[in-house]
C-alpha positions in Angstrom: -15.4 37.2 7.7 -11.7 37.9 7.7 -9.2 35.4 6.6 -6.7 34.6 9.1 -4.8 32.3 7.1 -5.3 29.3 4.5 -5.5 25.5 6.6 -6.6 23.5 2.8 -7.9 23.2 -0.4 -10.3 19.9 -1.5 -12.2 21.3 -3.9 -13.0 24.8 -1.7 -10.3 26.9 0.2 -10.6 26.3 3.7 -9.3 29.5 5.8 -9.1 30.2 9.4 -11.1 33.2 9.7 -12.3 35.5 12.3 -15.8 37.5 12.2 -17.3 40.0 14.9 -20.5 36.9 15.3 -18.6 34.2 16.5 -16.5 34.5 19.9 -13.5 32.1 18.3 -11.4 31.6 15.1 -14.1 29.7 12.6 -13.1 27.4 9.7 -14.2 28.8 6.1 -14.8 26.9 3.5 -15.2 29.0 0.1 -15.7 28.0 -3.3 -15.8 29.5 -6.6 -18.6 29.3 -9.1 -20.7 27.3 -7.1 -24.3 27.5 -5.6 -25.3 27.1 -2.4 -25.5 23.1 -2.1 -29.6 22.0 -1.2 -29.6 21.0 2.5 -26.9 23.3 4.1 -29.7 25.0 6.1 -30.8 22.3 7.6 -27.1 21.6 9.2 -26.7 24.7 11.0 -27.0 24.7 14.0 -27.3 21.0 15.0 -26.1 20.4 18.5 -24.1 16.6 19.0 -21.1 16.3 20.8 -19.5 14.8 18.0 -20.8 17.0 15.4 -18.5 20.0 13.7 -20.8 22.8 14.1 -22.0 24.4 11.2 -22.5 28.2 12.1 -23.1 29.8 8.9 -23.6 30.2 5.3 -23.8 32.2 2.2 -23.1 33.6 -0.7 -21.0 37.0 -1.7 -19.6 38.1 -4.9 -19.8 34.7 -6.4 -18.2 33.0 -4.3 -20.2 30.8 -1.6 -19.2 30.0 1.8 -19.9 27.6 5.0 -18.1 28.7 8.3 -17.8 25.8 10.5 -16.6 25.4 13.9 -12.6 25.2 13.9 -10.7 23.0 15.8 -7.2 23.2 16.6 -4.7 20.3 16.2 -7.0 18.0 15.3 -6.0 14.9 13.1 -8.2 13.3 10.3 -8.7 9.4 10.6 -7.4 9.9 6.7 -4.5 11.5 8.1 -4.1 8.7 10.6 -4.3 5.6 8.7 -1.8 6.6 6.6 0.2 5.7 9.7 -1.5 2.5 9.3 -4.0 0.7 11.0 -6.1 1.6 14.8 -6.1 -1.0 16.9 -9.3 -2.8 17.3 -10.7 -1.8 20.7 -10.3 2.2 19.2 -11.6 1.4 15.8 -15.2 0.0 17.4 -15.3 2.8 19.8 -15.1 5.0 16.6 -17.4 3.5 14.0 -19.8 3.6 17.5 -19.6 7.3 17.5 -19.9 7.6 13.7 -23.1 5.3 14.2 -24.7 7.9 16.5 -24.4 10.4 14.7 -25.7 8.9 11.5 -28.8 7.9 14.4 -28.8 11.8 15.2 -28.9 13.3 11.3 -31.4 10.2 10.4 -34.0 11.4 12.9 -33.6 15.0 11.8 -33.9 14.0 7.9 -30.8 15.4 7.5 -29.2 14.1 4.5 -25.0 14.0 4.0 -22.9 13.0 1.4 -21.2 9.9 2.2 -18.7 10.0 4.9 -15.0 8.9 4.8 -12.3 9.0 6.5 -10.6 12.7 6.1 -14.2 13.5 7.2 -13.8 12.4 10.9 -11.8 14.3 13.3 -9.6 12.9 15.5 -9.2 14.9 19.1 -10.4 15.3 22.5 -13.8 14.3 20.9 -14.2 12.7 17.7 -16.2 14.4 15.2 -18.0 14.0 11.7 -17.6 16.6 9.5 -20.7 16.8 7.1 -21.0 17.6 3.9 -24.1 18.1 1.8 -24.7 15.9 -0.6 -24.7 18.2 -3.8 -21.5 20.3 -2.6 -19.1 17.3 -2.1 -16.4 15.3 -3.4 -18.1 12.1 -5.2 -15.9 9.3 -3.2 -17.0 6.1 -4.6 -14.9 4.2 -2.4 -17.2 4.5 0.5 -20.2 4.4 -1.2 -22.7 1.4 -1.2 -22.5 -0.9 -4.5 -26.4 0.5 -4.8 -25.7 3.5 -4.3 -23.2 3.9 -7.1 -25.5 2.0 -9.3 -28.4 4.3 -9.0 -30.4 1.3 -7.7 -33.1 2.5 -5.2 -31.6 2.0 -1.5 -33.2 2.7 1.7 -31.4 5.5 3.7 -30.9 2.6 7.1 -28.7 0.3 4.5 -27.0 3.5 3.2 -25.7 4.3 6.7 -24.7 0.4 7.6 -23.0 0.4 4.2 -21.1 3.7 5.4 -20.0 2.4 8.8 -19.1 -0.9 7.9 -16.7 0.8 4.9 -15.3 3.3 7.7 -15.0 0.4 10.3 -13.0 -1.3 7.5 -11.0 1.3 6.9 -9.9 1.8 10.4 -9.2 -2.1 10.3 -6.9 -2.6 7.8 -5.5 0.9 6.9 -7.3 0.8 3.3 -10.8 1.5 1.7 -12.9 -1.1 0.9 -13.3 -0.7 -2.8 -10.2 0.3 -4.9 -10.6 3.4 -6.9 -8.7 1.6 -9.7 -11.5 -0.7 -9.9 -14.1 2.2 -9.3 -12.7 4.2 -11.9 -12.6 0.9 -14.3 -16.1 0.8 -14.6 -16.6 4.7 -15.5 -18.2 5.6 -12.9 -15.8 7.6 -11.3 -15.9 11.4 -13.3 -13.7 13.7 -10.6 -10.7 13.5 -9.2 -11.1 11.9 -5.8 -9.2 13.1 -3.1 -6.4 11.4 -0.8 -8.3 10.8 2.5 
């Protein structure tokens, strides 16, 4: 792969990148010091509209590496509610496409980390970004009260938990849990990033 240029940093570089496999410009991610997280194989590959492709992955010199698909001038629902609120009639349509896709990874058994909003990708056609579950920011937030207590919670009321929190996002601009209260309890142990 060669990088184009940098597009972010959350925790990996993301680059715009070109290689001699893929026909278009590719999003990078690299990290650091980091092993390959579990269930990364069984993303790629994965064909749903509203899916970002994950084409690739690795490990060179240290450093790992997922190349996804790239899209140009896309915005992050993060990125829009800090606009403020969507209307409601967009917001449903939304959390509808986020609940297919959940439907789609579910009857793969493909596990993600939980979804929020600088995670879906605002274009043309909306699309979830997924992450593994042992490569990706912790964002308590989002996460079902179960889930952060360790208690044992059924994958189906894992991904209603997630769309309702999204759907509520998308509703009033806001998470659904404060991290101030998140972080009160000590459960919080990274820095969490902006949406």
């Amino acid at each position: 792969y060669e990088a184009i240029r940098v597009l972010g940093q959350n925790g990996a570089i993301v680059y715009v990148a070109r290689s001699a496999r893929f026909d278009t410009p590719i999003a990078l991610q690299v990290w650091s010091n980091r092993t390959l997280p579990a269930n990364v194989a069984a993303m790629v590959g994965l064909e749903h509209p509203n899916v970002l492709g994950v084409l690739d992955f690795g490990e060179v010199a240290g450093h790992v590496y997922v190349a996804l698909e790239y899209l140009e001038g896309v915005e992050s629902l993060g990125a829009r509610l800090r606009r403020g609120p969507l209307p409601e009639a967009d917001a449903r349509a939304l959390a509808s496409v986020i609940v297919s896709v959940l439907q789609f990874l579910r009857e793969r058994g493909v596990t993600i980390a939980t979804p929020t909003p600088g995670d879906v990708l605002l274009g043309d056609t909306p699309k979830l970004m997924l992450h593994s579950t042992s490569g990706h920011y912790v964002r308590p937030d989002f996460m079902a009260p179960e889930e952060m207590s360790h208690t044992q919670v059924t994958a189906a009321t894992n991904d209603v938990y997630r769309v309702g929190a999204l759907l509520y996002a998308m509703l009033t601009g806001r998470s659904p849990v404060s991290l101030d209260s998140v972080r009160a309890t000590g459960w919080l142990s990274v820095p969490a990033p902006v949406p």
